[in-house]
Each structure stands twice: as structure tokens, then as C-alpha cells.
N, C-alpha and C positions, 0 to 999 in steps of 0.2 A: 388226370389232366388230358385234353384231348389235343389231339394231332394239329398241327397247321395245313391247311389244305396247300397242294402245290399253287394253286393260283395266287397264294398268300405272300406263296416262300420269294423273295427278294434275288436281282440273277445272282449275285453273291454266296446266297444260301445254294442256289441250284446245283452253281459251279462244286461247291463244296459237297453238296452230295453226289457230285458224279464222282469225283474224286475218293468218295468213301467207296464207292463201285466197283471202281474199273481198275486202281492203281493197285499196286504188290501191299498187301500187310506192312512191310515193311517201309515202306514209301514215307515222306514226311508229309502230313495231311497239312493243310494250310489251317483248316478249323483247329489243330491243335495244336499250333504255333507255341515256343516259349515264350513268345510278345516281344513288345518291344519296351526301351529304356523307359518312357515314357508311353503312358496309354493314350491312345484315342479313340476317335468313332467311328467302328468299321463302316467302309464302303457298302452301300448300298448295290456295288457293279461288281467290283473288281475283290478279288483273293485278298489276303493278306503278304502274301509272294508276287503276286500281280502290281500291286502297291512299290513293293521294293524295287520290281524292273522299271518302273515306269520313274519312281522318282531318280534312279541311276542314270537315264537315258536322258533324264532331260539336267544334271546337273551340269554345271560348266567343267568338272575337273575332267568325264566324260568327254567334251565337243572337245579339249585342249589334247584330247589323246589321238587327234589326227595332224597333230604335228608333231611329237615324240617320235623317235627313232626306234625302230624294231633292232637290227641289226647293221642296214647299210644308210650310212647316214649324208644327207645332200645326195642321193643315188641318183646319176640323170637320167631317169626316165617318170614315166608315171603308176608303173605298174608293181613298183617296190613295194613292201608290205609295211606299214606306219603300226604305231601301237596300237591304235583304231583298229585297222583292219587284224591286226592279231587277235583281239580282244572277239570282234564278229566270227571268225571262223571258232574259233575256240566254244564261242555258243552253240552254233551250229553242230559241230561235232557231239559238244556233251546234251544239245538237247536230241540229237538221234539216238543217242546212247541210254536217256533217261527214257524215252518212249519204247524203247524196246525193252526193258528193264519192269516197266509197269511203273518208274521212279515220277517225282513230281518235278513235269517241267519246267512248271513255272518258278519255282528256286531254281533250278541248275544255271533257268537263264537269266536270272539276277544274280546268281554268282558268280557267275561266268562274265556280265557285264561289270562286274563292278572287282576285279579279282586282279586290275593292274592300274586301277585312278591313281595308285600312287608312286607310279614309276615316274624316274628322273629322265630328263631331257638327257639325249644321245644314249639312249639306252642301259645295260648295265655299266658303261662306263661313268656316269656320272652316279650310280648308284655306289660303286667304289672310291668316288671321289668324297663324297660325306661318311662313307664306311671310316673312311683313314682320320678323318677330319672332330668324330667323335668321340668322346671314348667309351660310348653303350654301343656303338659298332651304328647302322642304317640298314635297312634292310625294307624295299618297297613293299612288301605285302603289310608290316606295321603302318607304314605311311599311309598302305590303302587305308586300311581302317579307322587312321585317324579322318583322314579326310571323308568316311562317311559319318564317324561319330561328330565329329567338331568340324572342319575346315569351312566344307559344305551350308549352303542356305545361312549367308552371314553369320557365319559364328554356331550357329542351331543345329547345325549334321541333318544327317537324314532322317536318322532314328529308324532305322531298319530294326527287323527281326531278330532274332537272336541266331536264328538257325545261317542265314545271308552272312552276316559278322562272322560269322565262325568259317565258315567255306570261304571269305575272301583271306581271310587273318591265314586258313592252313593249305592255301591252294596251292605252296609252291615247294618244291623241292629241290632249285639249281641242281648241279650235279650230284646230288646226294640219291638215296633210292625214293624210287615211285609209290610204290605198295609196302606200308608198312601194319606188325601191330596196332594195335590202340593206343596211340601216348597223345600227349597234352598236343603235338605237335601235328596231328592229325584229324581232319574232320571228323563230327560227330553224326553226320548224317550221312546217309548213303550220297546223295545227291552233290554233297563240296565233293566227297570222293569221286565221282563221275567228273567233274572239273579239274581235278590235281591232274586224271589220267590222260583228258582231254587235252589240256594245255599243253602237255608234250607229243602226245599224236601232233596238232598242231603246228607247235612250232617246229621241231625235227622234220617236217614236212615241209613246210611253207621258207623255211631257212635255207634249205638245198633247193628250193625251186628260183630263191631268188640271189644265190650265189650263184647256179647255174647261168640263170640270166645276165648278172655283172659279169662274169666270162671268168672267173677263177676257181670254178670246176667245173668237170666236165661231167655226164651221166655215168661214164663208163671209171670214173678215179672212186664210184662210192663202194664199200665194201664187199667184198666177194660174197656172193651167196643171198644176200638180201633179194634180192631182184627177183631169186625162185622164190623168196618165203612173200614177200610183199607183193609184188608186181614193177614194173618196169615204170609206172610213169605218178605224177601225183597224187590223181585220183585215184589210180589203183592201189597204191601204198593207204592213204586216207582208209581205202573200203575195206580192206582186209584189216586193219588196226583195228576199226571198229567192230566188225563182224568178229575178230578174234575176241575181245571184251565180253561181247553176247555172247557169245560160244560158251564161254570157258564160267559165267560168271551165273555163278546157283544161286538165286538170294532162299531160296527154301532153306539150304545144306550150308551155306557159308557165308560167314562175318562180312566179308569186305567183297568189294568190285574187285578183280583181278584179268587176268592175259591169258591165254593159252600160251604153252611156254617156248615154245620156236618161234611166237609172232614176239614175244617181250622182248625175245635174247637181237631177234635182229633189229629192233627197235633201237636198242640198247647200243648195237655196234655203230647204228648211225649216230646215234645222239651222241657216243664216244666220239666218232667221226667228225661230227662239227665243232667241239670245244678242243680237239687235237688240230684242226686242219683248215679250218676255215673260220674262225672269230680271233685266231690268231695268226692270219692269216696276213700279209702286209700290207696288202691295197684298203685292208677293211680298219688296220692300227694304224693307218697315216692319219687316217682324217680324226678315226677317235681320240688320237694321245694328241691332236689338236686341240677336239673339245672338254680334254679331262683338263690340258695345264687353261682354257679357256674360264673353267668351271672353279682351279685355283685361285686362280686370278679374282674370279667373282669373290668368294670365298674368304682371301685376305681381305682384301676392299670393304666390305660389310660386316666385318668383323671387327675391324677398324677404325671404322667410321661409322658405329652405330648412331651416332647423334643426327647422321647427315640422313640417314635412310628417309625420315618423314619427310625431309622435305624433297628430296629426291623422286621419292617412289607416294608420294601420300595416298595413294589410293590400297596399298600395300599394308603401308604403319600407320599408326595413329602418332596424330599428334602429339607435341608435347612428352610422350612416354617413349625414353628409350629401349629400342626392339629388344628382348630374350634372343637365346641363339636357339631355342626351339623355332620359335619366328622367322629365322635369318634360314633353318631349315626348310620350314615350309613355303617361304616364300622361292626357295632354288628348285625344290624340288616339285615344284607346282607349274615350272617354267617348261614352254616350249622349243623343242631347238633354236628356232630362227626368235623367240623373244629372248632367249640366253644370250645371243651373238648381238641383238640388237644394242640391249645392257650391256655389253663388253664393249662395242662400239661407241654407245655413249657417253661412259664414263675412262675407258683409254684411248681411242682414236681420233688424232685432232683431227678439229673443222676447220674448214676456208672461213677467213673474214679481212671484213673488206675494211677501208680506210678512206670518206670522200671528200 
């Protein structure tokens, strides 16, 4: 059989043979995708990973993630960091990290956009609030995924990749460790792994820069010794985390992305740093144990009154059919701060009316 001549090849194909070129062996090739749930007809332009960012960026649960709460929530100013903006630097990071890797960027930065659509309004405080309220527990990284398989495009999800699904489903670690073995619990591509590591460069960063800001730390209260290992200011913490990643990480000789081990350990001390010292911090639990009993409040109410919900919210429930509490899930957990408060307001705080 003979050759397709390049003039033939579609920019799709091109893309796709650069990529068999230039990237690491190991890289996830787009042309050899595991697919998606459902098939379609590739683009004549754009990857198959190309496809996944673009539909991520333009869904609505996406544009709702610049009203969610990173950490400081109602912050007054404008330079606070929202979910949106967590979710942007986080690509950022893990797509310098995939480029120096020889990794495919085009997944890191669709996993990386799409690796928090399912966080709850006020941050992980309302993520705790449906934790308690369940009894399979909540936990935002499922929710991402529900919200790219189902939530998303009426009812239809996105129908991403298979490789995209797995990196948003394993991207996250809370306080647990970073780099692990192979388990069920861990990306299966190099590239989710480049976002797991990412997401905490990230935030341990961008978290102290903007508690610094709020005025309840100072530079000089973070942990002894970091300062030599990282450097003294954001950006320089930022450049060494990542340059230590490159450094340290063989894909010739070894399984997984990893750290050089004095950039992890001070990593570590800070990320210890802010869940000891600053998310429990009191200016930062006034406002949240505000919107957790805000988020109960919701919570009984619609639990209670699923009858009312359709005609309350119809654009929410369908008529005539009383909500699931999966339902009652996705619709709190799809909320944005100021529409959570708006709902609290609407349904508990009276109005003026008049009499003429």
C-alpha cells in the first residue's frame, strides 16, 4: 500500500506525526488514544487531547470555577486566587513540566483544566459539608468526573478520552502523599502524574502568597530553611520546584515523575505549614464555618422539600419528578459562592412588602 503524500496528510495527521517525533517514547501519543466512551469523527484540525481542552474550556461547570473559593473566601481585594485561577496556574506549571519531559501537552493541559470542575462552592469547606451529609463520603475529584461524563452538555458529558478521565478522577492527594506506587488510585499516564505533582507546587505556593497578602502571615513565620532550598519569593519557589522535577525525573531509568529529595522535603514542610497554620487559621474559619452551617441550611431545606425544588429552581429539576439526592448533590455542588448565599437569601431571609 502506498504512502499518503504530506500534502495529503490532514493538520490533524501532521500534528500527530510531530508528536511521534519529538515526544519521549513514553509520552501518551494522541493517535493512540484509548478513545472515548462513545466514538466519533476525528477532527480534521485539532488532536484528540486538543479536542478534550477545548471542549473543557468552553463548558459552563469551567466559566462557574471563577466564582468558587480557592481558600480565602469574600477576600477584599481583587487579586485573591478563585478556583479559576488555581486551576490556570496549575496548567501552566504542569504544561512546562510536560515540555521538558518530552510528555504530551496537550493532555496535561486538559487535565489540568478539567482536574477541579467538581469542587464545591467555599472551597474544601463545602466539600466537607456533603462529606458528612453522605454516607459513600463526597469527594470533588469524583464529582469532576461525573460532571465531564454526565453533568455537562445537557445531560450528554463531554465524552473525553479515556486517558483525560483518569488524570482528572487521580489528580488529587489532600494531605496524603504525592508520589506513589501504581495502585488504582493513581494516574495511569505519565502526564495525570505531571498534574498530581503540579497541583501542589501550585497551590502551596499561590496559598502562602495569598495569605501573605490577607496579612496573617508574614514571609519570615514560613519554615526555617526553605528559603535556602526554594528561594525567597513566589516565583523563585515556583522555578526551583519545577526545575527540581526535571532534574531528578529519568523517564529512560524510572516508572514515575518524581522530586529531587531536599526540593520534596521542603515542599512538604510548607504544605505541612499551611494545613497546621493557615487554613485553620481564625480569620480564614470565621467566614468558612459561616458558609459550611450556610451550606447545612441548604442541605436540610432540599432534602426536605424535594417536592418544592421544581418549582423553585426549574431550570435545575424537571418537572413533575421528584429530585434523587444524587440530584440535590449536583445541584449544591455545581454552585457558586455568591449563587449559594443568593439561595440562602432567597429561601431564608425575609423581604420588604408593602401594603397600598
Amino acid at each position: 500500500m502506498m504512502s499518503r503524500s504530506k500534502e495529503s496528510l490532514t493538520i490533524r495527521e501532521k500534528q500527530e506525526e510531530m508528536e511521534m517525533r519529538n515526544l519521549h517514547p513514553r509520552a501518551s501519543f494522541s493517535s493512540k488514544s484509548r478513545g472515548r466512551r462513545e466514538k466519533i469523527m476525528p477532527c480534521p484540525v485539532r488532536t484528540e487531547y486538543q479536542r478534550d481542552r477545548d471542549r473543557i474550556i468552553h463548558s459552563k461547570s469551567f466559566r462557574r470555577l471563577k466564582g468558587k473559593t480557592q481558600v480565602f473566601f469574600s477576600a477584599a481585594g481583587d487579586h485573591f486566587r478563585t478556583r479559576l485561577t488555581h486551576t490556570l496556574e496549575v496548567s501552566q506549571i504542569a504544561r512546562t513540566i510536560s515540555r521538558g519531559l518530552g510528555l504530551n501537552e496537550d493532555l496535561t493541559e486538559a487535565i489540568a483544566l478539567g482536574h477541579d470542575l467538581g469542587h464545591t462552592p467555599f472551597g474544601h469547606t463545602g466539600e466537607e459539608v456533603l462529606a458528612s451529609r453522605l454516607s459513600e463520603g463526597f469527594h470533588h475529584a469524583k464529582q469532576s468526573l461525573r460532571v465531564v461524563d454526565f453533568l455537562e452538555n445537557d445531560g450528554r458529558g463531554l465524552n473525553l478520552c479515556e486517558e483525560t478521565r483518569d488524570g482528572i478522577l487521580n489528580h488529587t492527594k489532600g494531605e496524603g502523599p504525592i508520589f506513589l506506587e501504581r495502585s488504582g488510585a493513581f494516574p495511569f499516564t505519565l502526564e495525570g502524574e505531571v498534574v498530581r505533582i503540579s497541583d501542589v507546587i501550585a497551590y502551596v505556593n499561590h496559598d502562602i502568597d495569598d495569605a501573605i497578602r490577607a496579612g496573617i502571615l508574614k514571609t519570615s513565620d514560613l519554615p526555617e530553611g526553605t528559603f535556602d532550598i526554594l528561594g525567597e519569593t513566589h516565583s523563585e519557589r515556583i522555578g526551583s520546584l519545577v526545575r527540581a522535577v526535571l532534574k531528578a525525573t529519568d523517564l529512560d531509568n524510572q516508572n514515575h515523575i518524581t522530586m529531587e529529595e531536599k526540593s520534596f522535603q521542603a515542599m512538604e514542610r510548607l504544605r505541612s505549614f499551611l494545613y497546621s497554620f493557615v487554613y485553620v487559621h481564625p480569620h480564614v474559619r470565621k467566614e468558612l464555618d459561616k458558609a459550611q452551617r450556610l451550606l447545612n441550611f441548604l442541605w436540610d431545606y432540599f432534602v426536605s422539600n424535594k417536592e418544592r425544588l421544581p418549582q423553585i429552581f426549574p431550570d435545575n429539576f424537571e418537572r413533575g419528578k421528584l429530585p434523587s439526592l444524587q440530584e440535590i448533590v449536583d445541584f449544591i455542588a455545581g454552585m457558586t459562592d455568591a449563587y449559594a448565599v443568593e439561595v440562602y437569601e432567597r429561601l431564608f431571609i425575609p423581604k420588604k412588602w408593602y401594603i397600598f
